[in-house]
N, C-alpha and C positions, 0 to 999 in steps of 0.2 A: 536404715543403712545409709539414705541417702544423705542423712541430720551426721550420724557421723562419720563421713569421708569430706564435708565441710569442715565439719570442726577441724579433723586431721588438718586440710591445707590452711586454715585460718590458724593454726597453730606453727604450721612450718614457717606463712609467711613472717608473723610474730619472728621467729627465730632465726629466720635470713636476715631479718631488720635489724636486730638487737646484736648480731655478729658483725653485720656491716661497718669498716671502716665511716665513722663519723667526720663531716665537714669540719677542719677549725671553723672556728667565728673568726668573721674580720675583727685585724689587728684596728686600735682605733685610739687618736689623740683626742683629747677635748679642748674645744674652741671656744672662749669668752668673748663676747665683742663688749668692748669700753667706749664708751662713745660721751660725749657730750662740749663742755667748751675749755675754758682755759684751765679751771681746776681740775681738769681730767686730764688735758694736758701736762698741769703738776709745774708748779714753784717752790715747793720743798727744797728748803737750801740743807743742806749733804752738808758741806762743811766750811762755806766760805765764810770768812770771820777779823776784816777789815775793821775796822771801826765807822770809816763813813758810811759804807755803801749797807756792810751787812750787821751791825749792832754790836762788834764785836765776836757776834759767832753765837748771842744768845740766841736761846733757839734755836736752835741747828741739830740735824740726826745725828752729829758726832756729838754733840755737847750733850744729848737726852741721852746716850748711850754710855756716860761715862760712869755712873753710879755701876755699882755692880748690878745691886739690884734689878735696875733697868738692862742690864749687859744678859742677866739669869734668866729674865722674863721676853725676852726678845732676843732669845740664841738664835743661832744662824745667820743672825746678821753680818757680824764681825769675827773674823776667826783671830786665834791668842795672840797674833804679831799686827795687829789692827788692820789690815787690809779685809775689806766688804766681801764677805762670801756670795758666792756664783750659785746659783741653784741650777744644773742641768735640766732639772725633771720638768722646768717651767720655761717657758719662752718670751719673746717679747718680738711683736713687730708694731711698730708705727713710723708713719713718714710724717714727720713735723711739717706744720706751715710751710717754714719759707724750703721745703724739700729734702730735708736730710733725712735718709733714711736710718732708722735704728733697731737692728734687729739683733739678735743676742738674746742667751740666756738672762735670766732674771738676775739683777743686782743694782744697783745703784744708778743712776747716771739716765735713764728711761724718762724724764722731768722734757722740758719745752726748749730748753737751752745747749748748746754743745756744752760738750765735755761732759763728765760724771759728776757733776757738782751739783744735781738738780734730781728731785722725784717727784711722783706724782702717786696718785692711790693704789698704782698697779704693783709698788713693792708691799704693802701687806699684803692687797689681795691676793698677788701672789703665793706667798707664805702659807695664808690659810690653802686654798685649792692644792697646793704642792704638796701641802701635807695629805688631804682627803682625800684624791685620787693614786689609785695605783699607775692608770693611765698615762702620761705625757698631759702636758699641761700647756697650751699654746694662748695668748693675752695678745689680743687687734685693737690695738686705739687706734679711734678715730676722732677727733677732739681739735676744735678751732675759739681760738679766744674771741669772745666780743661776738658771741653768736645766739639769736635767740629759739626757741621752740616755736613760737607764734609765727615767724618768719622764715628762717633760716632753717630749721630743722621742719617746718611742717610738716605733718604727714600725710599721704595723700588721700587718705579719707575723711580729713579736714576740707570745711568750702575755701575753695581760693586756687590758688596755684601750689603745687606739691613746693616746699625747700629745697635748695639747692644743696644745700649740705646734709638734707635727709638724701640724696641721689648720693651722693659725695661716699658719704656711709658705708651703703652696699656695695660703692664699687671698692674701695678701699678697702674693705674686708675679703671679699673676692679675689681679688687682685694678692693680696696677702695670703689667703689660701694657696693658689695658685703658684706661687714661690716658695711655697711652705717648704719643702724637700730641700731645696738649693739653700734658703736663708738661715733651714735650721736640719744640719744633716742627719741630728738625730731622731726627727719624724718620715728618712723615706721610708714607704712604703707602708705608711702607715696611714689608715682612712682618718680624713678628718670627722668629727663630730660637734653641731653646733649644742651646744649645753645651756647657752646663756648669755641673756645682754645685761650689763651692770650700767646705768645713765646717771651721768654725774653735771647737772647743767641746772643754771636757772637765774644768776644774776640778771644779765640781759633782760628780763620777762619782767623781774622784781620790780627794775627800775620804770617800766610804763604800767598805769593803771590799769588798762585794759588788757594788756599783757598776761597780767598778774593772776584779774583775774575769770581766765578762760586757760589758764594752767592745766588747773585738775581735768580740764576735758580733753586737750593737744595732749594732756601726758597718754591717758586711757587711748583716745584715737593710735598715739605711737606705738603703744606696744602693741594693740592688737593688729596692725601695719604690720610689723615685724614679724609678727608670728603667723599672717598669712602670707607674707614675703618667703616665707623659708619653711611654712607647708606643716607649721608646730602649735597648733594651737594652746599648748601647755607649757612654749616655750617660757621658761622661769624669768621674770623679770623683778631686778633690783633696781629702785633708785633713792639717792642719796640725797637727803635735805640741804638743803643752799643756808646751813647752820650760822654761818658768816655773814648774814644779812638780815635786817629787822624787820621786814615786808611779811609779817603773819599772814596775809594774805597769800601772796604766794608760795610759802611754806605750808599752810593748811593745804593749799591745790596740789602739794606733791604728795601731801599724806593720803587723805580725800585720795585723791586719783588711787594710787598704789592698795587701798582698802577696796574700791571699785573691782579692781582683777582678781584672776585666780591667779593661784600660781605668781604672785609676787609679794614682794617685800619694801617699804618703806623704813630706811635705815635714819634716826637721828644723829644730824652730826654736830649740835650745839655747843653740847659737853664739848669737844676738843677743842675751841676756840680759843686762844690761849693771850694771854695780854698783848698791845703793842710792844709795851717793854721791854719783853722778856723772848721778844721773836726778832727775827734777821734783818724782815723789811719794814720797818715802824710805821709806814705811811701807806704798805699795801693791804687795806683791811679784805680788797675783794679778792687776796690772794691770799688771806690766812696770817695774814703777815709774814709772808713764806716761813713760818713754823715750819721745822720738819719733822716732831710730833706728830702735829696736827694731822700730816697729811699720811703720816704714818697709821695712827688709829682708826682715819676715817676709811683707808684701805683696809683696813683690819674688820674693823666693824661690815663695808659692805661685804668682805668675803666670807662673813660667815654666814650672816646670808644668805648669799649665793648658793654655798657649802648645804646648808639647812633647804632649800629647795631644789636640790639634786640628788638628795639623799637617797631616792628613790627609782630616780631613771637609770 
């Protein structure tokens, strides 16, 4: 008797539970942080097409977009009266060097330089994440040229003194969260979520020997920095080969390193390097030759990525 008048209340309570008015789940954006130096910053020339300064315009994201083909395989860029399509679903904040802040939906014009004439990786990454998430889509660069990992970014589980621009990082992301509602009205009220750091750095490093190579170790030390910084040990980490530079050495330490973790990704970006000639800034090779291809694919390529290790959180 007494076995079943348990059961009994063990089955009401069952049925109180399962009648009850369920919580929503918090509403919830996803937060990228892009970090690293000038290429992440982005010289991608959009469309300026001078003849001294920019090549003519070879190389340029208007000039790779004019084939159809390339217009079919890269929709959304351009809508039919040639003006750069906005993607709502995706954001952007970053405060440049010399201070300018730049916040806005995803499109064009997000590169190191005023005005929309300029891109950096965050327009494909974009693209790709915009597409994969149902969620709001929010991109934090934080990115200084002429900056190295071994110094500049060090992490503080590295021996020495933590980097200033590893400090710089978090608070700039921070600080960007914290604006999130105001700078982009269509995340109020909506919980941030961090999902992912995508690290686009390594010139600087290339060019000292010693730099070069303790890479593979400052990379590993960084991300696992990060991920007890913000309390994720599974946070997903991308980082992007410094393709535009001959230093095997510290291209192996990005790879190396990113094979060391879980839960990351070492993206090749060799393939994209595209001739002096046939790009904007013929003398910039440590910018790509500001190709805006280049900087197009190499966004492309880290977001998927990115994409491929969130699949599951």
């Amino acid at each position: 008797m007494v076995r079943m008048i348990r059961r009994l209340i063990a089955l009401a309570f069952l049925a109180a539970c399962s009648s009850a008015p369920q919580a929503e789940a918090p509403r919830t954006f996803r937060v990228f942080l892009l970090a690293g130096q000038s290429n992440m910053e982005g010289h991608g020339v959009v469309d300026l097409d001078d003849e001294r300064d920019y090549n003519g315009g070879r190389g340029t994201l208007a000039r790779f977009l004019e084939p159809a083909v390339q217009r079919a395989q890269w929709d959304e860029l351009r809508n039919p009266d040639g003006s750069w399509f906005v993607r709502d679903d995706v954001a952007v904040s970053y405060l440049t060097a010399n201070g300018t802040r730049k916040v806005g939906p995803l499109t064009v014009g997000f590169g190191v330089h005023e005005g929309a004439h300029h891109i950096g990786p965050e327009l494909g990454i974009g693209r790709v994440l915009g597409r994969r998430f149902e969620e709001p889509v929010l991109l934090v660069k934080t990115a200084w040229g002429g900056k190295s990992l071994a110094v500049d970014f060090r992490p503080p589980s590295a021996e020495g003194d933590t980097g200033p621009f590893y400090t710089r990082m978090l608070e700039e992301l921070r600080a960007a969260l914290a604006s999130a509602a105001v700078d982009h009205p269509q995340l109020s009220g909506l919980t941030p979520r961090l999902d992912g750091v995508i690290w686009f750095q390594g010139w600087n490093d290339g060019c000292d020997e010693r730099m070069a190579a303790e890479y593979e170790e400052n990379l590993v030390l960084l991300a696992n920095d990060l991920r007890a910084e913000f309390g994720d040990p599974a946070l997903p980490f991308v980082a992007g080969e410094t393709g535009n530079m001959d230093n095997t050495v510290l291209r192996e330490g990005q790879r190396k390193g990113c094979e060391r973790l879980e839960f990351a990704r070492f993206v090749p970006t060799r393939e994209f390097l595209r001739p002096a000639q046939e790009s904007p800034n013929t003398t910039h090779g440590h910018h790509w030759f500001g190709n805006g291809e280049s900087y197009l694919r190499i966004g492309d390529a880290l977001g998927r990525a990115m994409a491929e290790l969130t699949g599951s959180r």
